[in-house]
C-alpha positions in Angstrom: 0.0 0.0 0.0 1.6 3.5 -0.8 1.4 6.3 1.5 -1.1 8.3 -0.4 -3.7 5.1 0.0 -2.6 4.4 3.1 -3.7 8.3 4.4 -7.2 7.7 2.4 -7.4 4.4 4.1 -6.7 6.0 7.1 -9.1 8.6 6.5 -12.0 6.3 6.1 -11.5 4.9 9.8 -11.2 8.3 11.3 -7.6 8.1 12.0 -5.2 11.1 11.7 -1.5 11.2 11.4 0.7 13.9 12.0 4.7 14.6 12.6 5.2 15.7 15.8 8.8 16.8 17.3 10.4 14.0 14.5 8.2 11.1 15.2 5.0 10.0 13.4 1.9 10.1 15.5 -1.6 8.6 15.0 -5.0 9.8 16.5 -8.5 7.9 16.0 -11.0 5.5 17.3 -10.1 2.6 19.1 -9.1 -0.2 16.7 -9.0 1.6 14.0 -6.0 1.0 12.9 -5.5 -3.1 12.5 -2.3 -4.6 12.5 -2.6 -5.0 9.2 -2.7 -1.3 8.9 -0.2 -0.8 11.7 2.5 -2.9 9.9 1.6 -1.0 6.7 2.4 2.1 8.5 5.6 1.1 9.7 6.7 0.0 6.0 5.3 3.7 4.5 6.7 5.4 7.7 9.5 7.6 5.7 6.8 8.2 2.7 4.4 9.2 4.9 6.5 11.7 7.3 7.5 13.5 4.0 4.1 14.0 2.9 2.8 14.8 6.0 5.4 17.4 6.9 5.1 18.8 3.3 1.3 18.9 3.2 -0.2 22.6 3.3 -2.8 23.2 6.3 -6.1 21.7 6.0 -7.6 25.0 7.6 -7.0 26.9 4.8 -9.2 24.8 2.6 -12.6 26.0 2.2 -15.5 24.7 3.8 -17.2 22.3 1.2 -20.3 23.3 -0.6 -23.6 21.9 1.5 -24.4 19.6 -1.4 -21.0 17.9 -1.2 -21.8 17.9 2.8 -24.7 16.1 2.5 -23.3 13.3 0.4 -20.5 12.8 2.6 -23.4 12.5 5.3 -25.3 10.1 3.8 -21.6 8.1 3.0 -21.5 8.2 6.5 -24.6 6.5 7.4 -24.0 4.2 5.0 -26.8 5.2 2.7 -24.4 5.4 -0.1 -23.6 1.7 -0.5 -22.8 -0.7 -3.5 -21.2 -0.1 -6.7 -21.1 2.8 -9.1 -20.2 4.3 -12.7 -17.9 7.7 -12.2 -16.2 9.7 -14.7 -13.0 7.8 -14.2 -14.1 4.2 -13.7 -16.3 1.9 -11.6 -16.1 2.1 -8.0 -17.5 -0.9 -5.9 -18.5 0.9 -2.8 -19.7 4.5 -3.5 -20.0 5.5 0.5 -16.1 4.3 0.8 -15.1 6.4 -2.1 -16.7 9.1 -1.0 -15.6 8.9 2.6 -11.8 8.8 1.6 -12.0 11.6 -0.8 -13.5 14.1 2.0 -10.5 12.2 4.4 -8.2 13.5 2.0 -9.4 16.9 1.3 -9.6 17.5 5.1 -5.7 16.1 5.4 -4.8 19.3 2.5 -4.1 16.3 -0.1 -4.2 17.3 -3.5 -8.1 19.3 -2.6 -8.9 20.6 -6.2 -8.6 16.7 -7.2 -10.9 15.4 -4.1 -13.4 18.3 -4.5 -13.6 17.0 -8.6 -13.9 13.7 -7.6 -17.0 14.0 -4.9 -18.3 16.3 -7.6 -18.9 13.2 -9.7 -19.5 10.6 -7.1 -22.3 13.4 -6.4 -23.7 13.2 -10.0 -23.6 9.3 -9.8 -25.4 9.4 -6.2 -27.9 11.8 -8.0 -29.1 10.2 -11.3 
């Protein structure tokens, strides 16, 4: 798993990392991160301390549009479920999708991209 899926992955499961005073932190819900995850971590550890210390701050993204809020919402809930058709290619769980692009426009990640794609996982949702 690279670091960039591993962040989105992350995401999903409400964990956070962050570089603090040279050593790579985590914060989230309790079992959120599996040893699966944990040893997938510890092999990305060096990828994912550069991107984390060269990320810009998510604060000075701007608040989503409330359309794009209430799909994320809905992915949370689970209400978004199953397969879909996007722009780009198939997805096979919308709500996932959805849930790891917002993850990644919170963590500052390449935003213009994850606002684009919950823009189309919006039109697919829709029609």
């Amino acid at each position: 798993m690279v670091a960039l899926d591993l962040l989105a992955e992350l995401g999903a499961r409400g964990v956070t990392l962050a570089v603090q005073d040279g050593k790579l932190t985590a914060r989230g819900p309790k079992g959120a991160v599996t040893q699966e995850l944990a040893a997938a971590i510890q092999a990305e550890k060096a990828a994912l301390m550069q991107r984390l210390q060269g990320q810009p701050q998510a604060a000075a993204l701007a608040p989503l549009p409330e359309p794009l809020v209430r799909l994320i919402r809905a992915a949370a809930v689970n209400s978004l479920g199953g397969p879909a058709k996007l722009p780009t290619g198939h997805v096979s769980n919308l709500g996932d999708y959805v849930l790891a692009a917002a993850a990644l426009y919170a963590a500052g990640l390449e935003p213009e991209r994850q606002l684009s794609d919950l823009w189309a996982a919006r039109g697919a949702w829709v029609s």
